[in-house]
TISE-497070 format. One line per 4 residues: for each residue x negated, y negated, z of N, C-alpha, C, O. Coordinates in nm, 3 decimals. Example, Ala and Ser with C-alpha at 12.3 -4.5 7.8 and 13.67 -1.06 7.14 Angstrom:
<sites>
-1.319 0.569 0.780 -1.230 0.450 0.780 -1.320 0.330 0.780 -1.424 0.332 0.846  -1.285 0.225 0.708 -1.367 0.106 0.714 -1.290 -0.003 0.787 -1.341 -0.114 0.804 $
</sites>
This chain:
<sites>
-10.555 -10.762 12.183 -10.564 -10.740 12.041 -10.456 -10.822 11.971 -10.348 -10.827 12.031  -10.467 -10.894 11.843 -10.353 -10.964 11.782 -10.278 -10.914 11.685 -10.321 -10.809 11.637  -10.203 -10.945 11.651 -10.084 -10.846 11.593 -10.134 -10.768 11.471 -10.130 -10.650 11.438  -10.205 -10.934 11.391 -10.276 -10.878 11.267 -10.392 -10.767 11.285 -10.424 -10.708 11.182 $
-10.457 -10.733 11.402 -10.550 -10.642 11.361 -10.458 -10.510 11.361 -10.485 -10.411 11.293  -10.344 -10.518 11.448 -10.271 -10.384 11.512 -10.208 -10.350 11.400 -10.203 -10.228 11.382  -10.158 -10.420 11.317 -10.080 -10.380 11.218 -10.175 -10.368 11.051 -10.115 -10.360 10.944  -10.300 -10.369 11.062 -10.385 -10.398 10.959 -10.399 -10.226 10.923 -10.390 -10.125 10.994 $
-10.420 -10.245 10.801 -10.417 -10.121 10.777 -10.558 -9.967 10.804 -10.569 -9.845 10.795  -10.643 -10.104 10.842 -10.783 -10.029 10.831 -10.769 -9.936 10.960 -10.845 -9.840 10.972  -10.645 -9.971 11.083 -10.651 -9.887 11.169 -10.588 -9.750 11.154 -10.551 -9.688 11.253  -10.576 -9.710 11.047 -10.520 -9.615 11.005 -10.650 -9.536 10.997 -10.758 -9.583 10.962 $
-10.616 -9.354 11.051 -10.719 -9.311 11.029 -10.783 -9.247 10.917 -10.747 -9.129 10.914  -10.881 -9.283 10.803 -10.939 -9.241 10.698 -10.928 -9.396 10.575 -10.972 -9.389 10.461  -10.859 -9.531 10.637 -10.876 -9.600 10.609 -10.964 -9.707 10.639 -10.941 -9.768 10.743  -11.110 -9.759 10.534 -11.245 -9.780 10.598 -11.214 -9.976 10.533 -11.136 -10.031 10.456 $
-11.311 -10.012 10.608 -11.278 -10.167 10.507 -11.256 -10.227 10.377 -11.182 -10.315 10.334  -11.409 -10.097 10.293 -11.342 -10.125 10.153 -11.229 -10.085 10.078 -11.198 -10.150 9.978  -11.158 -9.977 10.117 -11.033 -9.940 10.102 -10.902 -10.005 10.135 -10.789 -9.999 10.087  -10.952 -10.060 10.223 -10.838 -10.159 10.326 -10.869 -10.317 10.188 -10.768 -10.346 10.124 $
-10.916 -10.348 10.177 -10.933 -10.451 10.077 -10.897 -10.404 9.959 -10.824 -10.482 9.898  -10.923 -10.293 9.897 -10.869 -10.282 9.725 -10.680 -10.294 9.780 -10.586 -10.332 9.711  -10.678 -10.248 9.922 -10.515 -10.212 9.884 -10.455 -10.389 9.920 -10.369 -10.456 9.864  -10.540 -10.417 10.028 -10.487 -10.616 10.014 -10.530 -10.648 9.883 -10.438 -10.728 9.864 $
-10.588 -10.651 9.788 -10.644 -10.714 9.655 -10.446 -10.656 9.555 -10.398 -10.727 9.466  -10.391 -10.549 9.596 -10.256 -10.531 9.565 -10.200 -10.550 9.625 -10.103 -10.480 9.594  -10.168 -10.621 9.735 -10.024 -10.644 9.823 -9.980 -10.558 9.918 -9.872 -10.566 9.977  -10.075 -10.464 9.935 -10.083 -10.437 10.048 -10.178 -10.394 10.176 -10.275 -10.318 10.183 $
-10.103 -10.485 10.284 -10.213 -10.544 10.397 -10.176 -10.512 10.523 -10.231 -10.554 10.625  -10.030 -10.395 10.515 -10.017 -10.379 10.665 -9.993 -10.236 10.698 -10.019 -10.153 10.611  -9.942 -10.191 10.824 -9.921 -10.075 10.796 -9.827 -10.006 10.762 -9.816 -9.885 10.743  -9.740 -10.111 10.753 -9.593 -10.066 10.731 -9.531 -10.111 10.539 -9.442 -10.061 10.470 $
-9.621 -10.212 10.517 -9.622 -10.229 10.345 -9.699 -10.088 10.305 -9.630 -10.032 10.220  -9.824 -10.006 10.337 -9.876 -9.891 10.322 -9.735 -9.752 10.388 -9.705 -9.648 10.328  -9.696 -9.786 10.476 -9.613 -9.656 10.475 -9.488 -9.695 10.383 -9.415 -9.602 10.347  -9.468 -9.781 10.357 -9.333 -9.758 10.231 -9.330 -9.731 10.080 -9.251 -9.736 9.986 $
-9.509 -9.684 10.113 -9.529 -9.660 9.936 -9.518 -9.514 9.915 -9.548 -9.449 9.815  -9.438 -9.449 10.097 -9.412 -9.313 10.073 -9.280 -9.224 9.992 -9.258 -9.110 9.952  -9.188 -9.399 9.998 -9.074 -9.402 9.947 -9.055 -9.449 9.793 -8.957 -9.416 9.726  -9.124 -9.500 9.762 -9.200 -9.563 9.636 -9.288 -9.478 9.529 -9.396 -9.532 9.508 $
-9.275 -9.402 9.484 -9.302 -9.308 9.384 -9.398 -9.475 9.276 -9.515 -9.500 9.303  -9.340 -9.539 9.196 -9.372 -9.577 9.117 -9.437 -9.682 9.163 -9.508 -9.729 9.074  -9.444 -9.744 9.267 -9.538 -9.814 9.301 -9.671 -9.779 9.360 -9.771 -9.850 9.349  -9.663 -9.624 9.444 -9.769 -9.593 9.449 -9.882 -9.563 9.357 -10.003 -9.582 9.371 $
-9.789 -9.493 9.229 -9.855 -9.505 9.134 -9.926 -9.611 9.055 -10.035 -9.589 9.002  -9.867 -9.721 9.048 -9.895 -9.838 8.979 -10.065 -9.910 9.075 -10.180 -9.935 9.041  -9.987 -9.920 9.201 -10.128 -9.980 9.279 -10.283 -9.866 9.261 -10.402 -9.895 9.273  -10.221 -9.740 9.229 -10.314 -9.645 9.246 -10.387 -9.646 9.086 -10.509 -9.630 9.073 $
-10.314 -9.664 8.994 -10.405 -9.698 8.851 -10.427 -9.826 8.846 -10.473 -9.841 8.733  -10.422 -9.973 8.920 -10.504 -10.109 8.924 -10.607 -10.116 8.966 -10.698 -10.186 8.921  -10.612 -10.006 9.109 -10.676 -10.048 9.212 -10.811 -9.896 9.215 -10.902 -9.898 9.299  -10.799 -9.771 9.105 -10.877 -9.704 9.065 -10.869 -9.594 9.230 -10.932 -9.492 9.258 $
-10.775 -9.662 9.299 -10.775 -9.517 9.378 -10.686 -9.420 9.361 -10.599 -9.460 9.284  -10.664 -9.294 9.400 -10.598 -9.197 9.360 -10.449 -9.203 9.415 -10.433 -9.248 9.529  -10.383 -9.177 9.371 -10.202 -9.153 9.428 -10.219 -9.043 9.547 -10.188 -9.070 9.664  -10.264 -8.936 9.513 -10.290 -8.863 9.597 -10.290 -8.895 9.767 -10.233 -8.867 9.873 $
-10.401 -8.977 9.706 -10.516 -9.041 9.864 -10.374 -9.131 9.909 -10.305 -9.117 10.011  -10.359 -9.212 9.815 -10.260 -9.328 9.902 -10.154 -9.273 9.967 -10.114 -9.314 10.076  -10.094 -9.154 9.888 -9.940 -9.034 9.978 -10.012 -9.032 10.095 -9.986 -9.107 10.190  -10.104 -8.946 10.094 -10.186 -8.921 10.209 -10.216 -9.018 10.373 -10.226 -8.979 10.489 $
-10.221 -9.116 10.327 -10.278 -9.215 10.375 -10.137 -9.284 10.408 -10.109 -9.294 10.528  -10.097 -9.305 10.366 -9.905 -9.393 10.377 -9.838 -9.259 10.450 -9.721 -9.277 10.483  -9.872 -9.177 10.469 -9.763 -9.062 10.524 -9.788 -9.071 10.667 -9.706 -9.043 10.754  -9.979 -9.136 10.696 -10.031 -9.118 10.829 -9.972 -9.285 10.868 -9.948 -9.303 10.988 $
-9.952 -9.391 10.785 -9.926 -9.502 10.829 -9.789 -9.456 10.913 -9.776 -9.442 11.034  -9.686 -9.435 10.797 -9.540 -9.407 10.878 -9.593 -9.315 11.002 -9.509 -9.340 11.089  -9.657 -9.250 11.042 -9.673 -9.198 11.183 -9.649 -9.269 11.290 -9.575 -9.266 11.388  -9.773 -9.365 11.226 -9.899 -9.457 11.319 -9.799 -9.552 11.355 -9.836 -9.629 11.444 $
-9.629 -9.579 11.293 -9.531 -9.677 11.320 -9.433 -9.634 11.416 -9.340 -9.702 11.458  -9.462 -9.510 11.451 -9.406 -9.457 11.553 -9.407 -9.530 11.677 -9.507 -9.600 11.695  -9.319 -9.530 11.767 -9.332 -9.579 11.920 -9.461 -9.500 11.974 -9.496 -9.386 11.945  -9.519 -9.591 12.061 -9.617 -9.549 12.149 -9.722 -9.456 12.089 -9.787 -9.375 12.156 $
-9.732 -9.472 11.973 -9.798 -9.410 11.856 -9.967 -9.486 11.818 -9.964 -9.594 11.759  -10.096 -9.429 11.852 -10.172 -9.461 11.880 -10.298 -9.395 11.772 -10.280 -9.274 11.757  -10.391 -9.436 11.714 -10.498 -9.337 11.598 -10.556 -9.218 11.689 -10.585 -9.115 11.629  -10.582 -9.223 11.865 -10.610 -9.135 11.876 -10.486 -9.006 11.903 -10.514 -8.891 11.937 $
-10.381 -9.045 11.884 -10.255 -8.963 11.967 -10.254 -8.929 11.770 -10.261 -8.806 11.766  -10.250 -8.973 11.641 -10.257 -8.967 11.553 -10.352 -8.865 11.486 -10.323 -8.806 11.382  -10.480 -8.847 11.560 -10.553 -8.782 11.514 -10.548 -8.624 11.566 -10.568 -8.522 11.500  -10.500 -8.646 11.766 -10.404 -8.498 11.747 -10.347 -8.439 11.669 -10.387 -8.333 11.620 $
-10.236 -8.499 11.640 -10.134 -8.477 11.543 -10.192 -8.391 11.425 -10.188 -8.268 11.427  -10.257 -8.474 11.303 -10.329 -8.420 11.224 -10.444 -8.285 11.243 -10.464 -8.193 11.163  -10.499 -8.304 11.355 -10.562 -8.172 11.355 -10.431 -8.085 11.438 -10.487 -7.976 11.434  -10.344 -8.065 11.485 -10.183 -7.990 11.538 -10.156 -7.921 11.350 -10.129 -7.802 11.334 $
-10.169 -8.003 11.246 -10.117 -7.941 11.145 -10.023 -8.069 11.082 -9.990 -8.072 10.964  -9.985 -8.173 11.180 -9.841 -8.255 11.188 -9.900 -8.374 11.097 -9.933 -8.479 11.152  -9.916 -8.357 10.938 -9.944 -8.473 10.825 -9.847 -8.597 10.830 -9.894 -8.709 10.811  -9.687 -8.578 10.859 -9.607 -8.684 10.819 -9.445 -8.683 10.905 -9.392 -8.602 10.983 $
-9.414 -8.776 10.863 -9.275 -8.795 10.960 -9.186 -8.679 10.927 -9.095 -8.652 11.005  -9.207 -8.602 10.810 -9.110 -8.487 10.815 -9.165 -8.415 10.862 -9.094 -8.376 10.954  -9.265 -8.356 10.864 -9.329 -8.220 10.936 -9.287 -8.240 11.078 -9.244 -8.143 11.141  -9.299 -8.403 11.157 -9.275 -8.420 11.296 -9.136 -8.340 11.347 -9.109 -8.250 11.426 $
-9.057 -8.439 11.242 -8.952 -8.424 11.275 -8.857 -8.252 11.256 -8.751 -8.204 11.296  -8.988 -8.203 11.162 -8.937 -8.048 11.159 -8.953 -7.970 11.333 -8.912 -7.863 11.377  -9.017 -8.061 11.384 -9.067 -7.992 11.511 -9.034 -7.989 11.616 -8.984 -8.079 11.681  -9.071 -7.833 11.661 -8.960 -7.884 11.829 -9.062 -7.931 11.957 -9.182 -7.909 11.943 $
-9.027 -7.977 12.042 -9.151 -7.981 12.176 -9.233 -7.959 12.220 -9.329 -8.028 12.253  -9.200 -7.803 12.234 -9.260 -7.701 12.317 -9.364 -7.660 12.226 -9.482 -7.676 12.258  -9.319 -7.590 12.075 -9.415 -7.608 11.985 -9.499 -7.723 11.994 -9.615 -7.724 12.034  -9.436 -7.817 11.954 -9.585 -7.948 11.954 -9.638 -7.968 12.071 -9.732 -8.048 12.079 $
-9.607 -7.923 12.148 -9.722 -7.973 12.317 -9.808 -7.816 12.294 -9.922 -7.836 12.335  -9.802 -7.749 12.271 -9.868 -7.597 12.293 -9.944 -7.672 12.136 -10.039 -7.747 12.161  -9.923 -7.663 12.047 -10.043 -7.694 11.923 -10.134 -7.803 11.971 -10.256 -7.793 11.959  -10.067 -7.921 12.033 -10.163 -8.060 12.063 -10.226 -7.986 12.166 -10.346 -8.015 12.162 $
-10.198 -7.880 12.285 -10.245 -7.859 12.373 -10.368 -7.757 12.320 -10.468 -7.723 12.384  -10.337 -7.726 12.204 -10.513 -7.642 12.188 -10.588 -7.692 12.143 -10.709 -7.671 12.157  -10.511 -7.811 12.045 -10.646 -7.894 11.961 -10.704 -7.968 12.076 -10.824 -7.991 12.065  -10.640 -8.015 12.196 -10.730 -8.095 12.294 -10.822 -8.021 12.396 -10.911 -8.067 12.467 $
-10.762 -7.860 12.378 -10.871 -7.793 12.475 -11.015 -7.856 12.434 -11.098 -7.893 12.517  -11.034 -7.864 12.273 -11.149 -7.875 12.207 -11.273 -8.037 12.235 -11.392 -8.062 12.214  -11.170 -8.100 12.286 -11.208 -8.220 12.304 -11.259 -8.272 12.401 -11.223 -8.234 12.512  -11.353 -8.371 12.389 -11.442 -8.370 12.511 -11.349 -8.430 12.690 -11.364 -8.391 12.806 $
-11.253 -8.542 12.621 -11.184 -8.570 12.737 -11.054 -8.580 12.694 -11.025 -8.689 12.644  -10.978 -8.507 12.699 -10.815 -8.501 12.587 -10.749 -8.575 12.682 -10.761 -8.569 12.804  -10.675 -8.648 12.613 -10.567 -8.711 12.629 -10.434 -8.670 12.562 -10.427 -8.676 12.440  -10.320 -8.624 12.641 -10.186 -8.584 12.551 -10.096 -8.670 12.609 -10.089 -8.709 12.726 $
-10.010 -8.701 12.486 -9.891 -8.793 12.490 -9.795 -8.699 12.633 -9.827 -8.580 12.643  -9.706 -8.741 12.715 -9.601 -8.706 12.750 -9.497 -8.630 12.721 -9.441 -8.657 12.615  -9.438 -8.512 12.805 -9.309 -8.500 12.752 -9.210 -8.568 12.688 -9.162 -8.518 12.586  -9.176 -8.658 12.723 -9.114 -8.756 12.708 -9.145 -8.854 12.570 -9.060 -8.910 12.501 $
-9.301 -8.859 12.549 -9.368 -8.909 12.434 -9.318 -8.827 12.308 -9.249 -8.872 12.216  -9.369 -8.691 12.325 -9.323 -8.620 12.223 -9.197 -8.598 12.178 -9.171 -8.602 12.058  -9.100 -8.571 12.281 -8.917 -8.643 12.267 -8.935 -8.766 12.179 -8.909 -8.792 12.061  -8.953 -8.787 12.212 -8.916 -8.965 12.134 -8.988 -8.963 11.990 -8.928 -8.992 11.887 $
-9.073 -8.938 11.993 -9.132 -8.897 11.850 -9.094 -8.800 11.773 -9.169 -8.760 11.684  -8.984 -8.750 11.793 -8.931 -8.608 11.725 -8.814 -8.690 11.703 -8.786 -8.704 11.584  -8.742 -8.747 11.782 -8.624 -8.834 11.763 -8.610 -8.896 11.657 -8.531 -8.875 11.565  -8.735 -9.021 11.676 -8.774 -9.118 11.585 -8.776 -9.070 11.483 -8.696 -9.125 11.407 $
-8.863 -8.943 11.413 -8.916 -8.909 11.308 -8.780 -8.834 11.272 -8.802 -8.789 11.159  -8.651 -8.798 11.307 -8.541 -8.710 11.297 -8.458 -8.852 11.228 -8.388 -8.828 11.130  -8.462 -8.961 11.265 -8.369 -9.048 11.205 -8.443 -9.121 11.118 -8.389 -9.225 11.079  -8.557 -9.095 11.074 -8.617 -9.165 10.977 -8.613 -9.076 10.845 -8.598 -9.112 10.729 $
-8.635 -8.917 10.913 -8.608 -8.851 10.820 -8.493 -8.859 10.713 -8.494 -8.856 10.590  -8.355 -8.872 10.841 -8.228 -8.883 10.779 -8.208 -8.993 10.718 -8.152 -8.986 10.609  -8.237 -9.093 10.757 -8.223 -9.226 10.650 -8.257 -9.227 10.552 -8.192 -9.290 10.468  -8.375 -9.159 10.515 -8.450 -9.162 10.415 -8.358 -9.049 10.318 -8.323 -9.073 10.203 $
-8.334 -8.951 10.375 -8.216 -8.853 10.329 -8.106 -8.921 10.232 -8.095 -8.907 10.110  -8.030 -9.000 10.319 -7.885 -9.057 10.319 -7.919 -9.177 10.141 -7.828 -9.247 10.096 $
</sites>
């Protein structure tokens, strides 16, 4: 896969092609220009009254990008997450382990062939999301 599709935003989940184009038609085309419009109050707004989509949707949607920028961070390990309850890097980072392997572990009972991240996966993603939190803090 090449960098540009990995980092394109359409791999985000609930982001479809024509959506992925109104937000390149504004400047943004990746997934990480989409997760910094979580920090961006007034720009989300601004792209969201050019571009006739909602602020709402884009928080929404930029909260799952910053996920999806996580290490070893994948749309289907993403889509756990979201059905776990876990919307954004703070909720992650509100979380402890044991909790998040027991929530991912029921939403995957449901699934036809589950796949769960690692001990070790989920460490690191609690980490990650703990110093992103704080930066963003500071």
């Amino acid at each position: 896969m090449n960098a540009f599709v990995s980092c394109s935003t359409v791999g985000i989940p609930g982001v479809n092609h024509r959506f992925a184009a109104k937000l390149s038609a504004h400047g943004v085309r990746t997934r990480l220009e989409l997760a910094n419009l979580c920090d961006d109050d007034d720009r989300c707004l601004d792209i969201a009254l050019r571009s006739g989509l909602s602020s709402g949707e884009l928080k929404r949607l930029a909260k799952r990008a910053q996920l999806l920028n996580l290490s070893e961070m994948t749309p289907d390990y993403l889509h756990l997450l979201i059905e776990a309850g876990i919307t954004s890097v703070d909720e992650l980072a509100a979380s402890s382990s044991p909790m998040l392997r027991e929530r991912l572990t029921h939403v995957a009972a449901f699934r036809p062939q589950p796949h769960l991240p690692s001990p070790m996966t989920l460490l690191g993603w609690i980490a990650e999301a703990r110093l992103q939190s704080t930066a963003r803090a500071a």
